[in-house]
Residue, then its C-alpha position, 0 to 999 in steps of 0.5 A: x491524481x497527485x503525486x506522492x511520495x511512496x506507496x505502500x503495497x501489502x497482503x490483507x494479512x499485513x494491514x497493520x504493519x502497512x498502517x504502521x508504515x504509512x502512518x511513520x511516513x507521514x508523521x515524517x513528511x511524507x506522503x503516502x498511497x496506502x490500501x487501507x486509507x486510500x481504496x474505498x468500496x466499490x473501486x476498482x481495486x487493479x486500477x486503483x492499484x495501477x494508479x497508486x503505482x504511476x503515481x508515486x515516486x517510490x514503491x515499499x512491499x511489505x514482504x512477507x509469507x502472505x506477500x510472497x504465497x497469497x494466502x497459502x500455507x506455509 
């Protein structure tokens, strides 16, 4: 797995803003782990996400109430 620059880590409900991100990023230069374009069916989601995390120089949560209460109400 090749090393990027920054991974990009978000709730379901933050796709978009997390697409929006990454997306910014790369027009920029830089390269990016992201959910959305970089896990397919059938992976292992954990160790998927373990590897974005080993792999990456740094690390970009996009925090948010769904971030922060896992789908809870608030």
């Amino acid at each position: 797995m090749n090393k990027k620059d920054f991974f990009v880590s978000y709730n379901k409900e933050d796709k978009d803003w997390a697409k929006w991100i990454a997306g910014t990023l790369e027009e920029n230069g830089y390269t990016v782990y992201v959910q959305a374009w970089d896990i397919n069916h059938g992976d292992d989601f954990i160790e998927q996400m373990s590897n974005f995390l080993e792999n990456s120089k740094n690390y970009i949560p996009i925090i948010s109430n769904h971030f922060l209460y896992c789908g809870e109400k608030t």
